[in-house]
Backbone bond lengths (Angstrom), bond angles and torsions (degrees), N, CA, C in turn:
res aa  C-N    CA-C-N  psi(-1)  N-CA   C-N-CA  omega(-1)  CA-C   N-CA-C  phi
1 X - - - 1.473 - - 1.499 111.39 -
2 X 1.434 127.90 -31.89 1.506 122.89 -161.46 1.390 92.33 -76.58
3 X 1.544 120.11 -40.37 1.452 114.82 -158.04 1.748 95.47 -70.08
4 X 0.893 121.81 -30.20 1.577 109.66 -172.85 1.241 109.24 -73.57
5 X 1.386 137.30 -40.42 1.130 152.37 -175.95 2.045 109.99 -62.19
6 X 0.962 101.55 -33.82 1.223 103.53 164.41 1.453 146.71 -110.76
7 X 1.696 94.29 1.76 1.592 107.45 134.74 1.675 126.58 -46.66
8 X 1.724 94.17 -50.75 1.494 83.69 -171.77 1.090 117.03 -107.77
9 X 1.506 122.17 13.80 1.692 117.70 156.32 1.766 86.07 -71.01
10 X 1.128 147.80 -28.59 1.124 120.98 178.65 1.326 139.14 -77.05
11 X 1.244 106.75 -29.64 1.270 143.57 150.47 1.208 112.93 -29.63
12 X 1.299 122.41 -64.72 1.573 151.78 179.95 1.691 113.36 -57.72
13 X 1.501 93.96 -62.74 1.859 112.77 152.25 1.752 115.44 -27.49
14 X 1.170 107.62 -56.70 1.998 104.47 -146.03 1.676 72.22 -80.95
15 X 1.581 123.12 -59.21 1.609 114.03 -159.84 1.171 105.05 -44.46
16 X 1.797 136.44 -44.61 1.151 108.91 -160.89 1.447 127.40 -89.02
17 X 1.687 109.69 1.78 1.293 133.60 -167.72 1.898 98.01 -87.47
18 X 1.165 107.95 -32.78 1.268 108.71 -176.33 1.859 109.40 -92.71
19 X 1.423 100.09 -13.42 1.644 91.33 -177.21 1.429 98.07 -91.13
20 X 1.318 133.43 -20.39 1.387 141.48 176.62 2.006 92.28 -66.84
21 X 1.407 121.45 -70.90 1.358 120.82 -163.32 1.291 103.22 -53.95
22 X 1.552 151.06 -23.38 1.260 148.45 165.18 1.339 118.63 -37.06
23 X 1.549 128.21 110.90 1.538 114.54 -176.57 1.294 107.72 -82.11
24 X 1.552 100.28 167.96 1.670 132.88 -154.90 1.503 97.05 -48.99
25 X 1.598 112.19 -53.16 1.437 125.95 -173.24 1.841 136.54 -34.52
26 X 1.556 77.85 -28.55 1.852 108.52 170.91 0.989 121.53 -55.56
27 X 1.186 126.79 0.58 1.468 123.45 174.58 1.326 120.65 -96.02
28 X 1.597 111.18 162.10 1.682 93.53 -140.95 1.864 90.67 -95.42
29 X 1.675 107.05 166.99 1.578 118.91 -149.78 1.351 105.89 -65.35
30 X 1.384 116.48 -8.65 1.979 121.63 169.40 1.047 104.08 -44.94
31 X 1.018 121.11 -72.62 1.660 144.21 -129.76 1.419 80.96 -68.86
32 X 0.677 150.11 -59.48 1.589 140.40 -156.35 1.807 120.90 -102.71
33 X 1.414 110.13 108.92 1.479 105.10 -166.53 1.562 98.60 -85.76
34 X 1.816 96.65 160.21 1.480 126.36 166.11 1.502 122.58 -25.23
35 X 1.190 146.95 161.99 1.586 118.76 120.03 1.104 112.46 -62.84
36 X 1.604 127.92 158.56 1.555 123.05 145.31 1.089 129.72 -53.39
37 X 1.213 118.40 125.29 1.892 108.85 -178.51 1.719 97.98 -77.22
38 X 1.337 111.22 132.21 1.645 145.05 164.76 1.331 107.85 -37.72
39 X 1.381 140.88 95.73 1.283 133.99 152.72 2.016 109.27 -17.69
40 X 1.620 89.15 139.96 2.064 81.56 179.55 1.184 101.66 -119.57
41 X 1.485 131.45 23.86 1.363 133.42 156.64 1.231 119.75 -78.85
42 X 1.850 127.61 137.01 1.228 114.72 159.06 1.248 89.65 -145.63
43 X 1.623 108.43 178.92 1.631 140.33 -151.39 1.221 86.97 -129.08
44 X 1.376 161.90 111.89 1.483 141.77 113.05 1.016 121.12 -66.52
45 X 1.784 119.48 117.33 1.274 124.56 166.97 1.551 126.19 -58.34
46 X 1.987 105.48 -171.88 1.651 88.82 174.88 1.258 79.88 -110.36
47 X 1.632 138.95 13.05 1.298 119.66 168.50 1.642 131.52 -83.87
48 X 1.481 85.79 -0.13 1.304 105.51 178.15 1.706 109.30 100.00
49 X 1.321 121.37 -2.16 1.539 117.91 169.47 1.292 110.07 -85.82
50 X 1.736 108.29 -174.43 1.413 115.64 -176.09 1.492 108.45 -174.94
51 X 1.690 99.79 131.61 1.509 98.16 -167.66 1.382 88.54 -113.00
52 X 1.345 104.44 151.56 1.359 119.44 175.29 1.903 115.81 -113.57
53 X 1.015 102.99 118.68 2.008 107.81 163.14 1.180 122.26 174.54
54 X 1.467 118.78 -97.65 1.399 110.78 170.78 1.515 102.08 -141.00
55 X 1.570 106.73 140.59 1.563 127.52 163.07 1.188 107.95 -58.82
56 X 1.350 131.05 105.76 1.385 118.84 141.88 1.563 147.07 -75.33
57 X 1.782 107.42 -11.37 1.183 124.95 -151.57 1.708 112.57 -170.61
58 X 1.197 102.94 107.77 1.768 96.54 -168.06 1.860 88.91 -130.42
59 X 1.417 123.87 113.84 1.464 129.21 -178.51 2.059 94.22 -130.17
60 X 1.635 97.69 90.77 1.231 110.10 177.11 1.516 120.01 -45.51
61 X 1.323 130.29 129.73 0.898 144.22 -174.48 1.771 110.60 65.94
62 X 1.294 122.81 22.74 1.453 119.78 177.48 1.877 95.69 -130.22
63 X 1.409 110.39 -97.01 1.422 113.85 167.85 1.571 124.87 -136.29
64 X 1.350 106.40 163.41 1.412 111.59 160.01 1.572 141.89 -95.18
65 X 1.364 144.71 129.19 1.549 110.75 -165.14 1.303 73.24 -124.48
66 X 1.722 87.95 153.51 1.546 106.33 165.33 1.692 119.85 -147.91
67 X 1.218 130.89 174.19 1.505 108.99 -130.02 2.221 79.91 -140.64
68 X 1.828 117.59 59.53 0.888 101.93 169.94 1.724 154.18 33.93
69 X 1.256 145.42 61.92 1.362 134.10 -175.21 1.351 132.35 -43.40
70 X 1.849 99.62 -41.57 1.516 133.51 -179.79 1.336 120.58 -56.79
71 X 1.773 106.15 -63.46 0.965 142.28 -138.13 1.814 101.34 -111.83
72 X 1.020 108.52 -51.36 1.439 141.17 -166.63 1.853 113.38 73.02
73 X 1.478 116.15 7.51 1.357 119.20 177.86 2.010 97.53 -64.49
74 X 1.283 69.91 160.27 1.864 93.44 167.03 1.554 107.82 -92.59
75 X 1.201 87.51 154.77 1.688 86.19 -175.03 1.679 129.64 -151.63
76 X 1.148 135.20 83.78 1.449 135.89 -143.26 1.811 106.04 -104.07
77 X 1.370 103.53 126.78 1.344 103.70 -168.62 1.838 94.56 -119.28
78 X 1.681 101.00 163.09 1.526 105.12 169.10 1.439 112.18 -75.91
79 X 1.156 89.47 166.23 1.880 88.00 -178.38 1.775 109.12 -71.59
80 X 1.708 106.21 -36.21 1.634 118.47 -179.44 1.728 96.30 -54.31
81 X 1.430 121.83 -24.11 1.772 113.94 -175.74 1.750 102.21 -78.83
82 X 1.157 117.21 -40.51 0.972 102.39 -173.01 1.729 145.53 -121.75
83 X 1.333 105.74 140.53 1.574 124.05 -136.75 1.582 82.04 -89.53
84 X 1.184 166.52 -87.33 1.464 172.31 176.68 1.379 128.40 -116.16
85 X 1.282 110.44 148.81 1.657 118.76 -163.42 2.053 97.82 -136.36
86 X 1.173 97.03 132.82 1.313 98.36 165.73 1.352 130.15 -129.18
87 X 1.246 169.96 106.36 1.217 148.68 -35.67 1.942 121.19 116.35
88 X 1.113 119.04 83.57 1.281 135.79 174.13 2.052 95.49 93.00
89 X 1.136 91.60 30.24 1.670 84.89 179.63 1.617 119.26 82.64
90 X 1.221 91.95 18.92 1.701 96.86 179.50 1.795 105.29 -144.12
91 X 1.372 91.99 150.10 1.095 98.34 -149.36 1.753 97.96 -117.06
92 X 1.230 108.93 135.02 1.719 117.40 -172.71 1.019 119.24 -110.08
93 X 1.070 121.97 134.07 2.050 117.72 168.43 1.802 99.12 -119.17
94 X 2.031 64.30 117.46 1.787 94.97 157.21 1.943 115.96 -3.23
95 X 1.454 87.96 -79.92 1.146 118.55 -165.97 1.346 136.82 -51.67
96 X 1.862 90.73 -40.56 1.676 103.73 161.50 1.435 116.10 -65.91
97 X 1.563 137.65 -1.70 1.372 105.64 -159.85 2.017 74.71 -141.77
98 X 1.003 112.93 19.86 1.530 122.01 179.84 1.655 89.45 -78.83
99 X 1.695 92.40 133.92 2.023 84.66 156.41 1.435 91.35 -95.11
100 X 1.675 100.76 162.91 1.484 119.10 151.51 1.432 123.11 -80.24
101 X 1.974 90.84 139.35 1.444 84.51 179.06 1.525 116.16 -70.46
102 X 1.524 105.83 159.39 1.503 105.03 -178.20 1.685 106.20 -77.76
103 X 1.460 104.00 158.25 1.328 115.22 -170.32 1.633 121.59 -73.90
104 X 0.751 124.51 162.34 2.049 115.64 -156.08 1.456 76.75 -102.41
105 X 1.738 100.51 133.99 1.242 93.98 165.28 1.851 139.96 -85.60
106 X 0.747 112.83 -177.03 1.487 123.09 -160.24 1.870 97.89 -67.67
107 X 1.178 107.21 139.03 1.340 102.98 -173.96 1.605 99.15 -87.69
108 X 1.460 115.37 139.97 1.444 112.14 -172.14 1.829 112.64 -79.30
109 X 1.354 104.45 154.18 1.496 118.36 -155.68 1.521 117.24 -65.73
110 X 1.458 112.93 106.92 1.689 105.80 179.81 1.579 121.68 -4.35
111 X 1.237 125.56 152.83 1.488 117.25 -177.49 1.545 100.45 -146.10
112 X 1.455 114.55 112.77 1.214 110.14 -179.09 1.393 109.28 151.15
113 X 1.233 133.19 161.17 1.852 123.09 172.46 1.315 121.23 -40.83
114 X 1.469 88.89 158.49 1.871 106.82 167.23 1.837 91.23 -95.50
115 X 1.295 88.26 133.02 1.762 98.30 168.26 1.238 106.38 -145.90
116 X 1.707 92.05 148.68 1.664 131.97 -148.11 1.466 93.21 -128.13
117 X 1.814 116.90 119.43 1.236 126.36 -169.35 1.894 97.40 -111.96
118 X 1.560 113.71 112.34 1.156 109.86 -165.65 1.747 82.86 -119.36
119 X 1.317 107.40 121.99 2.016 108.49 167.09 1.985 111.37 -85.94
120 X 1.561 98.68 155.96 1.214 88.69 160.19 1.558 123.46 -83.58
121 X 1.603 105.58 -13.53 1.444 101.34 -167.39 2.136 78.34 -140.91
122 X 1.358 89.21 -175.46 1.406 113.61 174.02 1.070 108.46 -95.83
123 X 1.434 90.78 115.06 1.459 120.21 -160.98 1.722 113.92 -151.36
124 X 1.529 133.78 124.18 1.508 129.60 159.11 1.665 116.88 -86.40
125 X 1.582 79.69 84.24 2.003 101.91 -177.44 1.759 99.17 -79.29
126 X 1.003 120.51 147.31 1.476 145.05 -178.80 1.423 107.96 -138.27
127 X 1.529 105.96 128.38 1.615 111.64 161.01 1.390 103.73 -103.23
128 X 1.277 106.79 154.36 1.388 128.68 -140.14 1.837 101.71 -130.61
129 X 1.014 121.71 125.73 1.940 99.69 -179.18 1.951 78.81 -116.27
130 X 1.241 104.68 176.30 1.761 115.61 -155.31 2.154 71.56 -141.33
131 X 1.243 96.47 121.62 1.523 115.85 179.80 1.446 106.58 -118.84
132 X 1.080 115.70 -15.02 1.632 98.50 162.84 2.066 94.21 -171.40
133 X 1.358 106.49 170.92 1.346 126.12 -172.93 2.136 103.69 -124.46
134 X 1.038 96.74 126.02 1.883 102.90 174.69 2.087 94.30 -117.75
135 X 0.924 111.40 125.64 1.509 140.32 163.62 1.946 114.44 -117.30
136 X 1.429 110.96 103.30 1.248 115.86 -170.63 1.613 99.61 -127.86
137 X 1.551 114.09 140.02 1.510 115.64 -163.61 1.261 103.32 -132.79
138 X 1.373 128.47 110.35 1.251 137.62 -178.75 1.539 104.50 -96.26
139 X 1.714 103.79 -160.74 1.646 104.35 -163.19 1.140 105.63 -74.75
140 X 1.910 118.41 -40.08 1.628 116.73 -177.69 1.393 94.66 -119.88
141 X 1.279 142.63 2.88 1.302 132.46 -150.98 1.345 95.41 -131.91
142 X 1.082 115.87 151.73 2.064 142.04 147.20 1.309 139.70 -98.60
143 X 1.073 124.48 68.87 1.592 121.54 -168.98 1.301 107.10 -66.64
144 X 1.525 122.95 110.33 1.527 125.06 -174.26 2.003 92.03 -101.53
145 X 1.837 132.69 129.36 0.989 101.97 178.89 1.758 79.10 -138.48
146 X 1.456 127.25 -165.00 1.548 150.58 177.37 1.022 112.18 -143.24
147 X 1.430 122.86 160.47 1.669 139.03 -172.05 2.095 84.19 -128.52
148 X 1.150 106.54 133.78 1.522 110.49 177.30 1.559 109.41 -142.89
149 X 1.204 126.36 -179.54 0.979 142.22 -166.69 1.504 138.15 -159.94
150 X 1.433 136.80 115.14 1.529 111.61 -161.67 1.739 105.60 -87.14
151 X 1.305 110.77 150.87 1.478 128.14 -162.68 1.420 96.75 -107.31
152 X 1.387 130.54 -48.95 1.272 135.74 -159.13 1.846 112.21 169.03
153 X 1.305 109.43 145.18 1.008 114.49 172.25 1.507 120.37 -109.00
154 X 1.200 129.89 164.82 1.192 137.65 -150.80 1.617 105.10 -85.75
155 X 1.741 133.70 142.78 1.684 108.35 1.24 1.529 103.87 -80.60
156 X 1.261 134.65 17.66 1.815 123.69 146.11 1.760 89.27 67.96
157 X 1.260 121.12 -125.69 1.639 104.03 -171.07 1.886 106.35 96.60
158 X 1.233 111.29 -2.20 1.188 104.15 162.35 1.405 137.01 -124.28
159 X 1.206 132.05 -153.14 1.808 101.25 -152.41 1.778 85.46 -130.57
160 X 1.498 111.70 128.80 1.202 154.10 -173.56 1.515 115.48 -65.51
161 X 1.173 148.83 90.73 1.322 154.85 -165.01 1.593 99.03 -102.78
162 X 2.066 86.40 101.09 1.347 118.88 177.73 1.411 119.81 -89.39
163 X 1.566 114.47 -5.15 1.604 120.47 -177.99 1.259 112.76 -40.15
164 X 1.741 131.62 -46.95 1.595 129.07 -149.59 1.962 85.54 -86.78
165 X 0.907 134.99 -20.34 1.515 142.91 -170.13 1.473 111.57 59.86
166 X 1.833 115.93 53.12 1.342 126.14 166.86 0.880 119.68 -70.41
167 X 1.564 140.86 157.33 1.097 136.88 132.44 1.593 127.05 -54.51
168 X 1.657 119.76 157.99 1.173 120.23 166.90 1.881 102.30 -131.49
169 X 1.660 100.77 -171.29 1.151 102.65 -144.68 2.201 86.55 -161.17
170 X 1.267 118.78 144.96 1.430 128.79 -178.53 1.759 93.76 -115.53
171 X 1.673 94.52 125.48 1.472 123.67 -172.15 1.062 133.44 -88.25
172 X 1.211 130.55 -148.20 1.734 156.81 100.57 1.330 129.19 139.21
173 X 1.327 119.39 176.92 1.446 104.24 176.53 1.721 114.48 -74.64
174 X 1.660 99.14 150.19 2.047 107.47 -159.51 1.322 103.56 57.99
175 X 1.146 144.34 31.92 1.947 128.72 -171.80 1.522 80.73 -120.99
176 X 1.290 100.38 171.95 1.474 130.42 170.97 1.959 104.02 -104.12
177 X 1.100 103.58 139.49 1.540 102.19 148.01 1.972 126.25 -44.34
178 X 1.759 93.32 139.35 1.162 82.25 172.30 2.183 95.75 -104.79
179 X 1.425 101.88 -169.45 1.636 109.40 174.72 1.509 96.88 -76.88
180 X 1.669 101.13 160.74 1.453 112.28 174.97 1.330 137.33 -47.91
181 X 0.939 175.14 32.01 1.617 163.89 -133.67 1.087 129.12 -82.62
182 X 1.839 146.26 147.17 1.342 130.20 174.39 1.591 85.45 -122.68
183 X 1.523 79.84 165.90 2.086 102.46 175.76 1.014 99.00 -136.83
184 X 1.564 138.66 59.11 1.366 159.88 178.15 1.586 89.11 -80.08
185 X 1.123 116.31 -61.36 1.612 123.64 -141.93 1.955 96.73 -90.99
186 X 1.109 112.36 -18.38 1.931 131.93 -158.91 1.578 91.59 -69.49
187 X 1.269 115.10 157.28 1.507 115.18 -174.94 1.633 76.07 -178.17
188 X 1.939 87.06 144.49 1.522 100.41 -171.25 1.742 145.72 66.44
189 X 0.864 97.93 -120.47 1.730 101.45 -175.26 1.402 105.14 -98.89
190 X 1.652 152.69 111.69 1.201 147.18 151.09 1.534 113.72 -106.49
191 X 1.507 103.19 148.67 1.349 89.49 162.13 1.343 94.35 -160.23
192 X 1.529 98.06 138.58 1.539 108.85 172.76 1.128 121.60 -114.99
193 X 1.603 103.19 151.88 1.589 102.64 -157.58 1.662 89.72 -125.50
194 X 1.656 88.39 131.56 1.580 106.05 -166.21 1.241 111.83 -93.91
195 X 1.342 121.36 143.87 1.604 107.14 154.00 1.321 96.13 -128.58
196 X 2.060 92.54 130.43 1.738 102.34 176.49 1.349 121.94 -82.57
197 X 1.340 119.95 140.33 1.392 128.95 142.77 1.339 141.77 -66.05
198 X 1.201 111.64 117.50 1.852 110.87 175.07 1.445 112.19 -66.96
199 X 0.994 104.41 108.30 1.752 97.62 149.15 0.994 116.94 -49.69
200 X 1.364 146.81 -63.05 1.310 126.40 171.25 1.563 122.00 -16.73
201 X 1.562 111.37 -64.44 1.194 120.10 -166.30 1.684 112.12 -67.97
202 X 1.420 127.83 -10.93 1.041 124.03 -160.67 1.668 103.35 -106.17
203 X 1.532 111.94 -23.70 1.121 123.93 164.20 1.515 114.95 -65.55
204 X 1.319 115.33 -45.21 1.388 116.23 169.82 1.518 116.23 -59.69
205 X 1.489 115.41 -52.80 1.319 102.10 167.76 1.383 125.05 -52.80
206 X 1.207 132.22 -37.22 1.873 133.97 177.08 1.569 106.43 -70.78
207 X 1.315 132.13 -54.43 1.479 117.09 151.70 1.904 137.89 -30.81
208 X 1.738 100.86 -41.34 1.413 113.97 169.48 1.733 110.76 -69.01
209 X 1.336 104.38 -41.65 1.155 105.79 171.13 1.886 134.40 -46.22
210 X 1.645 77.64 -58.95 1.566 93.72 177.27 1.923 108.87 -63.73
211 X 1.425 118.44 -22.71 1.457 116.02 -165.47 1.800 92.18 -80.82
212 X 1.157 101.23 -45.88 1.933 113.89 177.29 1.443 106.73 -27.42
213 X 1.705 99.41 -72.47 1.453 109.59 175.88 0.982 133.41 -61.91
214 X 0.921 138.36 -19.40 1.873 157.07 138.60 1.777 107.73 -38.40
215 X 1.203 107.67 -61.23 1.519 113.13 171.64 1.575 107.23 -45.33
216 X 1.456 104.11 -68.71 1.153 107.54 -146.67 1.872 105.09 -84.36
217 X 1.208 123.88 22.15 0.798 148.22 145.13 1.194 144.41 -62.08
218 X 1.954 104.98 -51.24 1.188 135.67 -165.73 1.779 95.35 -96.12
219 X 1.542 109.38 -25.17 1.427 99.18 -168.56 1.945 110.81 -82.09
220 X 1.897 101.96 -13.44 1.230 114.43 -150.26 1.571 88.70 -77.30
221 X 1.586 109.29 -48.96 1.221 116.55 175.35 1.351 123.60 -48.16
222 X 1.285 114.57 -78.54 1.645 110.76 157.47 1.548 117.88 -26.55
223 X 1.043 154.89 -15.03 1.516 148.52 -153.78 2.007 90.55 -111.05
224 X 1.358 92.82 -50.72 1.807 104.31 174.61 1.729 102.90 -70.36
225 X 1.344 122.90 -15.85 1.631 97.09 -172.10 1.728 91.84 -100.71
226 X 1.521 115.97 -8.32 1.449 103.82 175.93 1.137 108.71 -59.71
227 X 1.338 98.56 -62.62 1.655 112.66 -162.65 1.520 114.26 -52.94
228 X 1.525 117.38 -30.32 1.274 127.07 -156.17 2.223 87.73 -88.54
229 X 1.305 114.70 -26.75 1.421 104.09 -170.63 1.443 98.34 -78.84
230 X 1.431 110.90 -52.76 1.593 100.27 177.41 1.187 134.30 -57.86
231 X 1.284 131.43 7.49 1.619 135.85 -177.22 1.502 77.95 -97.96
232 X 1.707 128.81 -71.95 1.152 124.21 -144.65 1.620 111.35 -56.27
233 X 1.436 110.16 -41.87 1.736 115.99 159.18 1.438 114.41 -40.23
234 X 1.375 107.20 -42.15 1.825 99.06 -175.08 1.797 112.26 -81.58
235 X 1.396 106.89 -14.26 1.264 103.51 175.04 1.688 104.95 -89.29
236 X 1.121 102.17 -55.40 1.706 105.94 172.66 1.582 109.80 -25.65
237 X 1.243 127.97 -59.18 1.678 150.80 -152.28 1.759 101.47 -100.62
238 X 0.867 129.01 -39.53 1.474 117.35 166.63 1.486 99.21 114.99
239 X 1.385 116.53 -15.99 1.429 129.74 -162.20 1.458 119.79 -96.54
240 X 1.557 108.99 -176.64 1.565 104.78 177.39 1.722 111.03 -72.31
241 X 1.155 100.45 154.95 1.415 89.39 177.85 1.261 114.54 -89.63
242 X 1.632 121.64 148.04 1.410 124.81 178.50 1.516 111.51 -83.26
243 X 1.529 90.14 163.45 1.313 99.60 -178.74 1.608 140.53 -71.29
244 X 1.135 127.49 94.42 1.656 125.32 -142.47 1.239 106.89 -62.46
245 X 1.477 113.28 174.62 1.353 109.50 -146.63 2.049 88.65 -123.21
246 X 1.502 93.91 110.56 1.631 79.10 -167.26 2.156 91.61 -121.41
247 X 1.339 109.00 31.83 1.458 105.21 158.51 1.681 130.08 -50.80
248 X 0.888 101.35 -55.66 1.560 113.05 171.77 1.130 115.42 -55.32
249 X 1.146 106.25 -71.11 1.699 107.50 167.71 1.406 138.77 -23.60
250 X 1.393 81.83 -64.40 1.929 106.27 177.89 1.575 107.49 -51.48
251 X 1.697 113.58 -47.96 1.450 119.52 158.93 1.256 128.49 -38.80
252 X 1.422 107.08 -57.93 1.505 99.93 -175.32 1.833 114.76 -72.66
253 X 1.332 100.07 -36.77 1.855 99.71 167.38 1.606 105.50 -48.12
254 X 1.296 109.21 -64.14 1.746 104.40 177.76 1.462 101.29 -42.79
255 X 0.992 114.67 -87.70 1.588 114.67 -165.86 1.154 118.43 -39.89
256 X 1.428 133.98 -21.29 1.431 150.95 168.57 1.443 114.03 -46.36
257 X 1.263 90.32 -55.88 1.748 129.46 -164.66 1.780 98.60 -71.54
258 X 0.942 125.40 -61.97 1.164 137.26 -178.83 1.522 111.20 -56.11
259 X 1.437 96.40 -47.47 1.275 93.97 -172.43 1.966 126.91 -51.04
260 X 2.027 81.74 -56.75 1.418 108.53 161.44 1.581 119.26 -39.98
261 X 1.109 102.24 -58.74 1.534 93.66 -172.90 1.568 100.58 -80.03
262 X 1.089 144.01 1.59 1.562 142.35 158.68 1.423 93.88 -67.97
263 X 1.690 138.28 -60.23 1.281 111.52 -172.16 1.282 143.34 -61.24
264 X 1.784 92.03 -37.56 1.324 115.27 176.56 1.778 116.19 -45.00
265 X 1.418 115.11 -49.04 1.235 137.86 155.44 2.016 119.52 -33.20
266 X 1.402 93.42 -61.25 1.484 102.98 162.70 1.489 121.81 -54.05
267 X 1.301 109.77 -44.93 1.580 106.02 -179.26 1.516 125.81 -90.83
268 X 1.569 105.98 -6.57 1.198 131.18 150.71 2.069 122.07 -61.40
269 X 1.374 97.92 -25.44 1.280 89.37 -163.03 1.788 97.31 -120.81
270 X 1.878 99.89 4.35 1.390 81.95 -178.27 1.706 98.86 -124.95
271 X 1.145 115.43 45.33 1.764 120.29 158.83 1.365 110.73 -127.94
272 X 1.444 101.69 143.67 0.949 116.63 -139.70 2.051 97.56 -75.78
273 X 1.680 123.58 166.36 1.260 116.42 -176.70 1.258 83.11 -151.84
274 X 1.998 92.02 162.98 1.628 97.86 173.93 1.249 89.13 -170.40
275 X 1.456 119.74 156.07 1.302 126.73 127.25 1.049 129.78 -150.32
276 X 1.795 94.86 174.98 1.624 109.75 -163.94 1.758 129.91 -98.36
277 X 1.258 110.37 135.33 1.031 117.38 -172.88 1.608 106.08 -110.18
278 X 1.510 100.59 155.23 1.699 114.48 164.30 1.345 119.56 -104.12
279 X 1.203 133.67 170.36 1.560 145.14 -167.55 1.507 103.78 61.11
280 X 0.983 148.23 33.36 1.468 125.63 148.68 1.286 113.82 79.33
281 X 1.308 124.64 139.50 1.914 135.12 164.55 1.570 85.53 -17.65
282 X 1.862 82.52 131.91 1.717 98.14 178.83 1.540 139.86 85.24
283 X 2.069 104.66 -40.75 1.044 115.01 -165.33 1.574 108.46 -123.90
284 X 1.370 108.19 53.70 2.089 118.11 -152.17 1.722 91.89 -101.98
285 X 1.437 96.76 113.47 1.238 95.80 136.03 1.359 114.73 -128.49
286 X 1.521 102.72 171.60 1.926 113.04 -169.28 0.933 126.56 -49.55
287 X 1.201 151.95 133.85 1.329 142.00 179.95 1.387 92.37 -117.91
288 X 1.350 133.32 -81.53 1.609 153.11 170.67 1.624 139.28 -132.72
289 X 0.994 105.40 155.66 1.415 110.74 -164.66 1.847 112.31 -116.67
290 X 0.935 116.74 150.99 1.641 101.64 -179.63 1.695 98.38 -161.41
């Protein structure tokens, strides 16, 4: 029995000496996985990002889709997002295969006179074009209002684009409005010669006005309470009636009167007027007046 027994402790011996001397490498090619091979698509933005995976879809100048590495979402960008794409190992710019946009065309050439802004006094006159009209109607009221625009300021000298067939209008800062006018029909050289109005002065005249009418109001009344006291004295007294006393009165009607027509005058002299002539410095004849 011993001799057999120590055959195969020996036996036992060499196998495990030789399964130990076997290198590590012996193990079979399962056991050990791949790397993943790296998607070789990428997206460079112009924001400065970049997705990496696979292109599915490149429609130049519309979009790009691309199919995530990270994430595994799909992902579709504008063409304006993106700055370069690379794809089978080659690498694209945006830009080279971008069309250009076409160029905006040229806006077509004013149509209508050259106008020449001549003042009677020193004055910052503005023409004015009126771009739209608002009319709003309440229960007792009307709000009449305009949308306007400045064209040029004075002496102006440049040429007036009559195509939309607006009216215009003479401005400015402290000025009064002038009346409406069109240059539909104007061709060539115009120039109108303005005379400005103060607002100031026109406000003063509508205040003089309103004090006029107040007077002459106050004097009308008084003239009726003379007359009306002296009858009642002559009935009161049994007697003739005296003669009423309409001094004051008569004053304030005068002064009323005066006054009024002092404003009227003011608001007469403080809106603004002009008119227009054809042929150019030197060569004016009338066209209109306003």
């Amino acid at each position: 029995m011993m001799p057999c027994l120590q055959r195969t402790s020996a036996s036992l011996l060499v196998l495990t000496l030789f399964s130990a001397s076997l290198p590590a490498h012996a193990q079979p090619a399962e056991a050990v996985a791949a790397p993943a091979e790296q998607p070789g698509d990428r997206v460079h933005l112009v924001n400065g990002g970049m997705v990496q995976g696979s292109i599915l879809e490149v429609l130049p100048n519309d979009s790009l889709t691309i199919v995530s590495a990270a994430t595994g979402d799909r992902k579709t960008f504008s063409w304006s997002e993106v700055a370069a794409y690379e794809q089978g190992g080659q690498r694209i710019e945006v830009g080279a295969v971008a069309t250009p946009a076409p160029a905006a065309p040229e806006p077509p050439p004013a149509y209508g006179p050259r106008l020449h802004i001549e003042t009677t006094k020193p004055a910052s006159v503005q023409l004015y074009e009126i771009t739209g009209e608002m009319i709003a109607h309440g229960a007792n009221v009307t709000v009449h209002g305009i949308h306007y625009r400045s064209v040029c300021s004075a002496p102006c000298g440049g040429v007036i684009d009559t195509s939309r067939g607006s009216s215009f209008f003479f401005g400015g800062e402290g000025l009064t409005t002038s009346n409406r006018f069109n240059l539909a029909d104007a061709r060539g050289d115009v120039t109108a010669l303005v005379k400005p109005g103060r607002r100031g002065l026109r406000i003063g005249g509508i205040i003089t006005m309103s004090v006029g009418i107040s007077l002459m109001a106050l004097g009308g009344f008084l003239v009726w309470y003379a007359k009306s006291e002296a009858e009642f004295d002559a009935e009161l007294n049994g007697g003739p009636a005296r003669s009423p006393k309409y001094g004051a009165p008569i004053g304030l009607l005068v002064g009323g009167a005066a006054a009024l027509a002092g404003g009227i005058t003011m608001m007469v002299l403080g809106k603004t007027r002009f008119q227009l002539k054809t042929g150019g410095i030197g060569l004016l004849r009338p066209l209109r007046f306003g």
